[in-house]
SERO-4910 file (N, C-alpha, C, O; in steps of 0.05 Angstrom, whole numbers):
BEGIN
 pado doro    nc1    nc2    nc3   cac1   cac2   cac3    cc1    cc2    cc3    oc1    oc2    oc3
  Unk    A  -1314    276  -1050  -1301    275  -1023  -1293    246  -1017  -1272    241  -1005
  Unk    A  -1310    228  -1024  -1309    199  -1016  -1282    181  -1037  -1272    159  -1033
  Unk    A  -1279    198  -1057  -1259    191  -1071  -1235    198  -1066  -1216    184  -1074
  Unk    A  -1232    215  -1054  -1209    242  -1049  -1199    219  -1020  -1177    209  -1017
  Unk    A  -1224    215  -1002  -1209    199   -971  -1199    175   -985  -1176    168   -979
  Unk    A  -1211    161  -1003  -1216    132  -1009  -1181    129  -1027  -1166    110  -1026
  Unk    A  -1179    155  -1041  -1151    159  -1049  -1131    158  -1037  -1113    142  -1042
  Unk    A  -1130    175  -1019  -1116    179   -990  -1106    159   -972  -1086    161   -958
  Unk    A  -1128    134   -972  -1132    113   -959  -1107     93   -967  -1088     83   -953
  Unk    A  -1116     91  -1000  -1100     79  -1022  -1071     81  -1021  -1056     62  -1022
  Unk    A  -1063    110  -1020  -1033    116  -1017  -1023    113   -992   -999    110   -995
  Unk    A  -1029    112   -969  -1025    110   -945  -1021     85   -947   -998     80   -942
  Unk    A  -1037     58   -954  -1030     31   -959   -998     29   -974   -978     18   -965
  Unk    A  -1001     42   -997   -983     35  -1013   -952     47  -1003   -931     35  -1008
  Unk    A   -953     71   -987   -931     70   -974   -925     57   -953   -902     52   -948
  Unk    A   -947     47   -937   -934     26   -916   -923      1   -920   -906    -10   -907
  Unk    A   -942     -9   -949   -929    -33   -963   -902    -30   -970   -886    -48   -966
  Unk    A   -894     -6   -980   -858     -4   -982   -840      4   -965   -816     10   -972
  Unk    A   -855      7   -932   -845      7   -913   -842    -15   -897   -860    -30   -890
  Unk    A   -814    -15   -891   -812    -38   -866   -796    -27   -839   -777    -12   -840
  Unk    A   -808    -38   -815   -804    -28   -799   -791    -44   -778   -797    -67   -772
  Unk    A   -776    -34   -770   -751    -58   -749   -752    -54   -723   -762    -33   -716
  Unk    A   -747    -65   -712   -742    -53   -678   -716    -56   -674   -705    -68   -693
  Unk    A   -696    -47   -651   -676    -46   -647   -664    -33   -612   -676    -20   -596
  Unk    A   -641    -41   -612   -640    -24   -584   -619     -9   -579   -599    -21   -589
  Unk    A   -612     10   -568   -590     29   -570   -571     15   -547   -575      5   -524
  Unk    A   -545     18   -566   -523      5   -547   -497     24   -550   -492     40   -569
  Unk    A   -483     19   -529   -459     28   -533   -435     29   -537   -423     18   -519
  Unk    A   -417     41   -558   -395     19   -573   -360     27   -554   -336     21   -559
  Unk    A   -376     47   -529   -350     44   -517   -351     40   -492   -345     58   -475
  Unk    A   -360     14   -486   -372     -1   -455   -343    -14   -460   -332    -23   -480
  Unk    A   -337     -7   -424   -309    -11   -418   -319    -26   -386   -328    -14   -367
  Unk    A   -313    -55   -388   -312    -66   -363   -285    -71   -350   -265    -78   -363
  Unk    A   -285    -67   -327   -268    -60   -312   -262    -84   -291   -280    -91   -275
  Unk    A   -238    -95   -291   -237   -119   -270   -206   -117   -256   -188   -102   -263
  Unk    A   -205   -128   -243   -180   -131   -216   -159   -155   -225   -166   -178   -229
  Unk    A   -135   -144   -225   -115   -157   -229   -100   -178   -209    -87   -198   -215
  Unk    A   -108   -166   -181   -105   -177   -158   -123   -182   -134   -141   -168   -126
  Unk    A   -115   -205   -125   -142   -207   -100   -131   -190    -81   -108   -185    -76
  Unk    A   -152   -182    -69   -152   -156    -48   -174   -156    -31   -192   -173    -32
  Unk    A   -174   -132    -14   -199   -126     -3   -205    -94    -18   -186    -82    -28
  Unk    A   -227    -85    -18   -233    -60    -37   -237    -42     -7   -253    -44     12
  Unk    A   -217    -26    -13   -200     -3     13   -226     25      8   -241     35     24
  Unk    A   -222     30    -21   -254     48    -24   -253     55    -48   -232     58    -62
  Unk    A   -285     60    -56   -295     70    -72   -296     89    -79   -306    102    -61
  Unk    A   -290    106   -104   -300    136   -103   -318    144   -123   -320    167   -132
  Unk    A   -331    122   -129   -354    127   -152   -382    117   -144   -383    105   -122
  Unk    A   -407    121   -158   -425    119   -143   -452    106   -174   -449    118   -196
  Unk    A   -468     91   -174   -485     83   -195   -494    102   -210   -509    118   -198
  Unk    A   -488    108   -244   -498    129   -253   -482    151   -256   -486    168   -273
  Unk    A   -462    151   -240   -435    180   -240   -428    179   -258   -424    157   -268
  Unk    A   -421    212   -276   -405    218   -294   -370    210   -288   -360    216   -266
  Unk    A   -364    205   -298   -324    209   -295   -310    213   -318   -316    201   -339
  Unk    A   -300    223   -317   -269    225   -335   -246    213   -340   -236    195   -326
  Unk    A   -237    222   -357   -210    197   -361   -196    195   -339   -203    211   -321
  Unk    A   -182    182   -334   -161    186   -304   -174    188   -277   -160    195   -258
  Unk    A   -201    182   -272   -211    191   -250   -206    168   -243   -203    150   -258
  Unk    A   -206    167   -208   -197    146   -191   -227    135   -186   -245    147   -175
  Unk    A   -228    105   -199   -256     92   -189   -260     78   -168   -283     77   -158
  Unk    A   -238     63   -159   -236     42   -129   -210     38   -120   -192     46   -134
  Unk    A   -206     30   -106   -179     25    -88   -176     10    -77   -189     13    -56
  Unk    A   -156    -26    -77   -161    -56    -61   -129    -45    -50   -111    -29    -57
  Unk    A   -134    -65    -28   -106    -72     -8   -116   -102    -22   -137   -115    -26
  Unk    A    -76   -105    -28    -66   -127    -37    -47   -143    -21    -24   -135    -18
  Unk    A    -57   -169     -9    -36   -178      9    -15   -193     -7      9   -197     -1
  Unk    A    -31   -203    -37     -5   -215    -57      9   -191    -60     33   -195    -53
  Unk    A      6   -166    -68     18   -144    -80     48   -137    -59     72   -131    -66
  Unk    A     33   -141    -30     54   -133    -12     82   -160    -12    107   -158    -14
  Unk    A     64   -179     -9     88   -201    -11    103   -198    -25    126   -198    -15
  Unk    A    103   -192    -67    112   -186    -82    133   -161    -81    157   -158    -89
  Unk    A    115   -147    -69    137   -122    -58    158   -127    -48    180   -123    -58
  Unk    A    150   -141    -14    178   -150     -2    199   -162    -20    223   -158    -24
  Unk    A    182   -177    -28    211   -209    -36    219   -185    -56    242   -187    -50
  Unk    A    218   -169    -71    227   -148    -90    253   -137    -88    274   -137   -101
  Unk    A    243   -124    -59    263   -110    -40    284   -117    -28    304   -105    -21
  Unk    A    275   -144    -25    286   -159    -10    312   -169    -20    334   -169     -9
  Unk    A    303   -178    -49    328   -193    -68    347   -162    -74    372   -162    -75
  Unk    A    333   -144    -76    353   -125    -92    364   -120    -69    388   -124    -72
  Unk    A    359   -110    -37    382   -107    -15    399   -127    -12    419   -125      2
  Unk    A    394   -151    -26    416   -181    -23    431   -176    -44    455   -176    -37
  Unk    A    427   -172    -71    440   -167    -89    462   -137    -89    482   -134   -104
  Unk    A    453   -120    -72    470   -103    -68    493   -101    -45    514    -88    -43
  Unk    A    476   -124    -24    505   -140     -3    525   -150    -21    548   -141    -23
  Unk    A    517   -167    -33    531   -189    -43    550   -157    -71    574   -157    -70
  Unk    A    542   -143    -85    559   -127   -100    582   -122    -78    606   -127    -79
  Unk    A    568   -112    -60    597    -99    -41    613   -121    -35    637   -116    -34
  Unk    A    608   -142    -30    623   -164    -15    649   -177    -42    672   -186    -39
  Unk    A    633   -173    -63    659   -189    -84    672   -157    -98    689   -159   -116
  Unk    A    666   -136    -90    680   -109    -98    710   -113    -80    734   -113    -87
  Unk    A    695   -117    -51    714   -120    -33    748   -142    -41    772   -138    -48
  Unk    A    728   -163    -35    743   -187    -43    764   -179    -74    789   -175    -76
  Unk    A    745   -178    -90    770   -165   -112    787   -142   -104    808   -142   -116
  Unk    A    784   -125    -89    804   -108    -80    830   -125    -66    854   -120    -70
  Unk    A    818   -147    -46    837   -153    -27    850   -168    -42    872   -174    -32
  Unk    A    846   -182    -73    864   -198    -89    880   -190   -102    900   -203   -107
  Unk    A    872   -155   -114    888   -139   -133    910   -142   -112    932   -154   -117
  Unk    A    901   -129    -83    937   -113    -74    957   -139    -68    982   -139    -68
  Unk    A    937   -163    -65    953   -191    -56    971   -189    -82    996   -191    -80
  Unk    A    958   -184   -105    970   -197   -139   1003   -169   -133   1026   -177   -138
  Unk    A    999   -147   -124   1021   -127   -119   1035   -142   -103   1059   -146   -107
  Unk    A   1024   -153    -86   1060   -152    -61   1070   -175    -75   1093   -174    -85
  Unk    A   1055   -200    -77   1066   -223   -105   1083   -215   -123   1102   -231   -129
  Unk    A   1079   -184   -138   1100   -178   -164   1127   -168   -145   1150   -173   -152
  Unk    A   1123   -154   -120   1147   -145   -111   1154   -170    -98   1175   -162    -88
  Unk    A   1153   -189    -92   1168   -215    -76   1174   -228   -100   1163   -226   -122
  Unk    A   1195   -241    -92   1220   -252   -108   1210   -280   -101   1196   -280    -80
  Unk    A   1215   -307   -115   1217   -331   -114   1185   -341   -114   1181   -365   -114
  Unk    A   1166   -327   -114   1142   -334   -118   1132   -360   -143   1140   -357   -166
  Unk    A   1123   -374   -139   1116   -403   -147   1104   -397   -173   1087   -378   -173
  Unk    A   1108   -409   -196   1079   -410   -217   1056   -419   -206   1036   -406   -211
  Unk    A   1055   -433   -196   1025   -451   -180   1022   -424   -167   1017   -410   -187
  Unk    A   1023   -410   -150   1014   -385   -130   1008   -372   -139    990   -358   -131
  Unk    A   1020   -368   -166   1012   -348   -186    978   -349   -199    958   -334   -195
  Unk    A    981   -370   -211    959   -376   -230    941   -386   -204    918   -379   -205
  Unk    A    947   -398   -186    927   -396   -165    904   -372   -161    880   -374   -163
  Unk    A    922   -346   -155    920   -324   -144    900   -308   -181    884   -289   -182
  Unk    A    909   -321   -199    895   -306   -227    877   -314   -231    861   -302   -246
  Unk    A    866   -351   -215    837   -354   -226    821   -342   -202    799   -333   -206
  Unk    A    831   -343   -181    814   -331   -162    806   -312   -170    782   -311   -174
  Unk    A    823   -288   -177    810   -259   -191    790   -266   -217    767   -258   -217
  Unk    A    797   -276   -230    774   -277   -248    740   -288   -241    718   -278   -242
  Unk    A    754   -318   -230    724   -323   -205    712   -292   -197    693   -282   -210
  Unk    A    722   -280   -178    713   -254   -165    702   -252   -189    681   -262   -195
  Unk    A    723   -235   -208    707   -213   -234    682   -228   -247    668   -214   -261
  Unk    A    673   -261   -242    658   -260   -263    630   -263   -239    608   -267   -250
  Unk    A    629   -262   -214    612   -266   -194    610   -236   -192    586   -230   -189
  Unk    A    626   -212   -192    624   -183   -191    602   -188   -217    578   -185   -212
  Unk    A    610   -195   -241    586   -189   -269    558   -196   -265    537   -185   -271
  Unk    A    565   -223   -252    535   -236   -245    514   -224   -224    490   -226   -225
  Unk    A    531   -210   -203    512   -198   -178    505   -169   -196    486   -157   -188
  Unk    A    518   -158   -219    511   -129   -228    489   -134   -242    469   -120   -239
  Unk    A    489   -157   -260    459   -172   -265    431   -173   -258    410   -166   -269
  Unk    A    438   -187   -229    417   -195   -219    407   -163   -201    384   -162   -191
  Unk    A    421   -146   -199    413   -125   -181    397   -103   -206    379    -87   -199
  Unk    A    406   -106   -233    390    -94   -250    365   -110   -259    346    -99   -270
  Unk    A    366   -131   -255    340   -148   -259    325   -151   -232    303   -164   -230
  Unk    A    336   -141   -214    316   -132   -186    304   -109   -186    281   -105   -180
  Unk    A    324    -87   -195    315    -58   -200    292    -58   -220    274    -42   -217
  Unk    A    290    -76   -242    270    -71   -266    246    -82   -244    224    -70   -244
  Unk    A    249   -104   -225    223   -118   -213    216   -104   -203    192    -99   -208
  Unk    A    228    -87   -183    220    -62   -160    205    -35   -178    189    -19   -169
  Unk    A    215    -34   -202    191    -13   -221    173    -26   -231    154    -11   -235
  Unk    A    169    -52   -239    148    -65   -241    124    -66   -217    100    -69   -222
  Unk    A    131    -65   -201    114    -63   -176    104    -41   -172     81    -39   -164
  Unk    A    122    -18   -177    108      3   -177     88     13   -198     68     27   -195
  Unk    A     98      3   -217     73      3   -241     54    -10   -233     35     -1   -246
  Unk    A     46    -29   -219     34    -45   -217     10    -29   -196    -14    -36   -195
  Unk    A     20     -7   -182      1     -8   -153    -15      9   -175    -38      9   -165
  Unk    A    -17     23   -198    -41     31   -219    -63     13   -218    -86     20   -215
  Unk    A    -54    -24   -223    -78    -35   -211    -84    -46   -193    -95    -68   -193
  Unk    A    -78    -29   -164    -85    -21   -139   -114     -1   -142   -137     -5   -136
  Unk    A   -100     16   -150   -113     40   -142   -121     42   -180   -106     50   -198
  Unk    A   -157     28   -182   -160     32   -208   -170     71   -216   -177     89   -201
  Unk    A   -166     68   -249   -175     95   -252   -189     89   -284   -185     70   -299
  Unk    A   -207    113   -289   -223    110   -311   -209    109   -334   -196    129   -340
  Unk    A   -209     86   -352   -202     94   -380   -201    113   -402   -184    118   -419
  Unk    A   -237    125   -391   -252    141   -413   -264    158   -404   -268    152   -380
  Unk    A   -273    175   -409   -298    185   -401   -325    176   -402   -335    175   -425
  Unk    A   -338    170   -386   -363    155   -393   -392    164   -367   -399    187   -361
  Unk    A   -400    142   -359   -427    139   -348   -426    106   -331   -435     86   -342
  Unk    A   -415    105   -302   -423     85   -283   -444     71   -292   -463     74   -277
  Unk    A   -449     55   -313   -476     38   -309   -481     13   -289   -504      9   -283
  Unk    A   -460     -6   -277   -454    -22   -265   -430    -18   -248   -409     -9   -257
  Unk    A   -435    -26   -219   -421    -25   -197   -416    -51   -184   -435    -51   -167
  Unk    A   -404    -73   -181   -411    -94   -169   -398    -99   -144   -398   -122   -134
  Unk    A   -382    -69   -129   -361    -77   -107   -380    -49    -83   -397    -31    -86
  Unk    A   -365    -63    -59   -366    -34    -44   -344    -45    -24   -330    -65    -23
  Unk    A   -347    -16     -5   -324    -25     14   -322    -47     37   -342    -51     51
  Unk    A   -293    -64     43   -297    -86     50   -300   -108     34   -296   -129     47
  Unk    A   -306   -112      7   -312   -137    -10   -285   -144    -18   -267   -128    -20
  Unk    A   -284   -173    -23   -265   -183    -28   -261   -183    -62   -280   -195    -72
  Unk    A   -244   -173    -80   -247   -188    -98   -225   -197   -113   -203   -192   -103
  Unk    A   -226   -211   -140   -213   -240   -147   -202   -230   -169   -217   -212   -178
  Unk    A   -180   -234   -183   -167   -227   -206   -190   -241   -229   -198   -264   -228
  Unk    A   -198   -220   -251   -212   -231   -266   -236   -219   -258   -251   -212   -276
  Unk    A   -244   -214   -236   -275   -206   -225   -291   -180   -241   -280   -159   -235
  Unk    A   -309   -178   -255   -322   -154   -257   -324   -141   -245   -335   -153   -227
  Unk    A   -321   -116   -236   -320    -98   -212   -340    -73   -220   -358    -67   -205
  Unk    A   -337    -56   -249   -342    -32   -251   -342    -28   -280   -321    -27   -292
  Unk    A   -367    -24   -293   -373    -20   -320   -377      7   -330   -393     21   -317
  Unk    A   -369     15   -346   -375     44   -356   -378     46   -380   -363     33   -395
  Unk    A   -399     66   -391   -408     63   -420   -401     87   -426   -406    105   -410
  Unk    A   -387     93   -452   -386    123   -466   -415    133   -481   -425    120   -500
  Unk    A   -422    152   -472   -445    169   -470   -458    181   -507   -479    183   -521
  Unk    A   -433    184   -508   -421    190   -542   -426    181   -567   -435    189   -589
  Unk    A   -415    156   -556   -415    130   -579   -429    108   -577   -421     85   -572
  Unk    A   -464    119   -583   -485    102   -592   -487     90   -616   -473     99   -635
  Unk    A   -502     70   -618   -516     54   -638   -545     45   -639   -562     46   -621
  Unk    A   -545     36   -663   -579     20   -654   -564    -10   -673   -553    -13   -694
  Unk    A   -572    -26   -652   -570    -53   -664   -596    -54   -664   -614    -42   -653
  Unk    A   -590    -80   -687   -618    -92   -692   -614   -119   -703   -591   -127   -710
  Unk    A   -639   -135   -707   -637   -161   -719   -650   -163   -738   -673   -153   -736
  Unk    A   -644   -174   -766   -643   -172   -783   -655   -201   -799   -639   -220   -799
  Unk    A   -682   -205   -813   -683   -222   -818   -676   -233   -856   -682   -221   -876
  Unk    A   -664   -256   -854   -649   -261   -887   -672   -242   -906   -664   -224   -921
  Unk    A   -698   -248   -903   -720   -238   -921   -707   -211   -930   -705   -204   -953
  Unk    A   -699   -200   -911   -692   -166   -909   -669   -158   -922   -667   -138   -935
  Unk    A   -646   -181   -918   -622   -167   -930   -616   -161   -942   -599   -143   -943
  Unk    A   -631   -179   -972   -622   -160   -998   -640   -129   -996   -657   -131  -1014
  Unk    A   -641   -115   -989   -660    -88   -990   -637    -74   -968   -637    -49   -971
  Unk    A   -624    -81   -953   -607    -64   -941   -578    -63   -948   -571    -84   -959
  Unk    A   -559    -46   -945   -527    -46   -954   -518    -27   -932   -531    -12   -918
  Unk    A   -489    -31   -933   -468    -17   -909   -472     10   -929   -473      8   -954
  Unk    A   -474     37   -916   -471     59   -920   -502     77   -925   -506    101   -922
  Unk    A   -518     58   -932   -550     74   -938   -565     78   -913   -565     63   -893
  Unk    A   -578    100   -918   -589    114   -903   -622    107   -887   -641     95   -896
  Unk    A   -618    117   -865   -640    100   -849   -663    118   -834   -653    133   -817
  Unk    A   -688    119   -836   -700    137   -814   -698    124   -786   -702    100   -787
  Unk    A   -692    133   -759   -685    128   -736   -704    139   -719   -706    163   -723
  Unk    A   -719    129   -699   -735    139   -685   -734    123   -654   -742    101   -647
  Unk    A   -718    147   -637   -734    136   -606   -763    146   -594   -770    167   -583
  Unk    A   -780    121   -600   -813    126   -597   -809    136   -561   -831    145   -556
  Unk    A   -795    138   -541   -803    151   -514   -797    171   -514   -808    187   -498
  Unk    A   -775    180   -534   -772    219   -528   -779    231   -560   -770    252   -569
  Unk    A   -797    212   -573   -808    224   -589   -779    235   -608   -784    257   -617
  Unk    A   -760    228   -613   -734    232   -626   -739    217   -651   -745    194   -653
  Unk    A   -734    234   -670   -727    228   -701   -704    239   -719   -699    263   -720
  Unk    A   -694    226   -728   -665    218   -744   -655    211   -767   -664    189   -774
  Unk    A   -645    217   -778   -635    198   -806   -603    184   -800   -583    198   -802
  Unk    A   -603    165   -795   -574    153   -788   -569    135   -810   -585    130   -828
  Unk    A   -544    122   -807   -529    111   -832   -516     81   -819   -501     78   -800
  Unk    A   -531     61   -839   -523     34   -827   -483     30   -830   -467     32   -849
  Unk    A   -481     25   -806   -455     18   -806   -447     -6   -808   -426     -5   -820
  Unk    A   -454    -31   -802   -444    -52   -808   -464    -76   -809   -484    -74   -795
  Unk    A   -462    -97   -823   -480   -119   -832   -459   -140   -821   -438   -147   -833
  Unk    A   -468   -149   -796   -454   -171   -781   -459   -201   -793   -483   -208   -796
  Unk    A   -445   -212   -798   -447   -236   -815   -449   -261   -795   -442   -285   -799
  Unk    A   -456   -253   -780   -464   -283   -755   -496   -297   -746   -508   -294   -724
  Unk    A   -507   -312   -771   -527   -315   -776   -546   -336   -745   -549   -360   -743
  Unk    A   -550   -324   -736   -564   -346   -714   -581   -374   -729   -601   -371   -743
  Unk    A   -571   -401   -724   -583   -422   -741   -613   -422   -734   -630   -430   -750
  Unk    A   -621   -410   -705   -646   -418   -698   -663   -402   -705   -686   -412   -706
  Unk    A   -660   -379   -710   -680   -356   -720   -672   -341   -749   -685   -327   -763
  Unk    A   -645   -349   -751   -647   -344   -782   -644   -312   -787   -652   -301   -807
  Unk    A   -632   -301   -767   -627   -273   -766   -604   -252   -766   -593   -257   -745
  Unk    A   -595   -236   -775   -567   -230   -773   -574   -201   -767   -594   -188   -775
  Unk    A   -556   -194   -754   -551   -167   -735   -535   -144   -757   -517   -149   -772
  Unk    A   -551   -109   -751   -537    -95   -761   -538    -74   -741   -555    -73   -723
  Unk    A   -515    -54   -745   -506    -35   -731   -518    -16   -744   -528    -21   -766
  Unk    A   -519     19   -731   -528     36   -743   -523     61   -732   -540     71   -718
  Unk    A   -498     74   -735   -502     97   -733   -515    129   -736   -524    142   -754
  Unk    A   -511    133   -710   -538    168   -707   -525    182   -694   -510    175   -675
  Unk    A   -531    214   -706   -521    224   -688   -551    229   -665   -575    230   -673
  Unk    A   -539    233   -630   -566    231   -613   -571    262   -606   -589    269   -590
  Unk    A   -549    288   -624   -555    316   -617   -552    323   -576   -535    316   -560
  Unk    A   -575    338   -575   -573    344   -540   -589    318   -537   -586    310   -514
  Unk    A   -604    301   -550   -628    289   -540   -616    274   -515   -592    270   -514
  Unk    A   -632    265   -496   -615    250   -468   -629    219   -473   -648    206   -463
  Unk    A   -608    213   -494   -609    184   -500   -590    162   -487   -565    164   -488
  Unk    A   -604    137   -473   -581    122   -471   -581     93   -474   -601     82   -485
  Unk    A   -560     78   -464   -563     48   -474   -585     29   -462   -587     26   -438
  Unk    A   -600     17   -479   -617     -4   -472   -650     21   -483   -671     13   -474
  Unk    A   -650     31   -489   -670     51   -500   -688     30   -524   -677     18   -543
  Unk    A   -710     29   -520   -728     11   -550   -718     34   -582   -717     58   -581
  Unk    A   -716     30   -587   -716     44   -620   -720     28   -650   -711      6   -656
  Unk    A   -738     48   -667   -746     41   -689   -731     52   -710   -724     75   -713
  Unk    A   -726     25   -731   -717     43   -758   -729     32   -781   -733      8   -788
  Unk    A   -735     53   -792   -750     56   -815   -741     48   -845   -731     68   -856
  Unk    A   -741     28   -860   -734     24   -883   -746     26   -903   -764     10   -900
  Unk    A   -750     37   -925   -758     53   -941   -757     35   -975   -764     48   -996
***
């Protein structure tokens, strides 16, 4: 009997000796931070810490006092640009019928003439230039309207609210973090990796995976060997895909993987 435990003992050593064991933490590879294009005040929220959403769902809503300015002067140029079309449409009209009663009058001057032909062309090339500028007002005036999308933000993805940093009434700043969301989906287990280790691991071999709080076990498949060696600890980071089944796994979770 004492040989049989004492055996038992033995092999239990010898497999832990060709076990190594890592720690790691589950992350998520489709965390989508969300920031404001324009300063505003945040008009409202419709999400809440922790909410599910979907693609296209509406997450917040700022009043933009740059957005409105932009608007006007928009508007503004293209109702000037469309005065100004009518005003040299006009004008070239009143030169054509001038250039008629000119062909029916007799004794008319060369000077009057060619007077009366650069004027029209002046017109015609001030008529080309205002058709210009009223189509390059028209593209600004849809630009704006594209634009109120980042007014009124909406979800990229489907995911999981993990971070909220606005509510209603807050001011915020082009550039600002506002609203983070992680896809639920698309886990990993990073981990750190020390040189000792690397030759014993490769991209594609297979890994035992364990989240020790819900008691979850796995076989996942290393996905990538990040080559950015930290000088101070001498460690390099690997990725690891799993699938997580129903289990209700999520980012920032402790997890173990098992190398063999």
């Amino acid at each position: 009997m004492r040989r049989t435990v004492l055996f038992l003992a033995l092999f239990s050593l010898l497999l832990s000796a060709n076990e190594i064991v890592l720690t790691g933490t589950v992350v998520s590879e489709g965390q989508k931070m969300i920031g404001s294009r324009y300063m505003g005040y945040v008009k409202k929220v419709y999400v809440k810490l922790g909410q599910k959403v979907k693609r296209e769902d509406d997450l917040y809503e700022i009043e933009s006092a740059e957005f409105d300015i932009l608007k006007t002067q928009a508007n503004l140029m293209l109702e000037q640009a469309q005065v100004a079309l009518g005003y040299w449409k006009d004008r070239l009209d009143i030169l054509n019928r001038k250039k008629d009663r000119f062909k029916k009058r007799k004794g008319i001057t060369g000077f009057d003439w060619d007077d009366l032909e650069g004027q029209i062309e002046n017109v015609k090339a001030m008529l080309e230039s205002t058709k210009i500028m009223i189509k390059n007002a028209t593209e600004r005036v849809k630009q704006l309207a594209t634009t109120f999308n980042y007014l009124k933000m909406k979800a990229p993805s489907d995911g999981v609210v993990v971070q909220k940093n606005i509510k209603v009434g807050d001011m915020v700043m082009p550039g600002m973090l506002t609203i983070m969301i992680v896809d639920m989906s698309d886990l990993q287990i990073d981990v750190s990796l020390s040189e000792s280790i690397l030759k014993r691991v490769r991209e594609g071999m297979k890994v035992d995976v364990e989240i020790p709080s819900l008691e979850f076990k796995t076989v996942g498949k290393v996905a990538a060997i990040i080559p950015d060696a930290n000088p101070m600890t001498h460690k390099i980071r690997m990725r690891i895909d799993f699938d997580k089944g129903k289990a209700n796994i999520f980012p920032g979770m402790y997890a173990k993987v098992h190398l063999k």
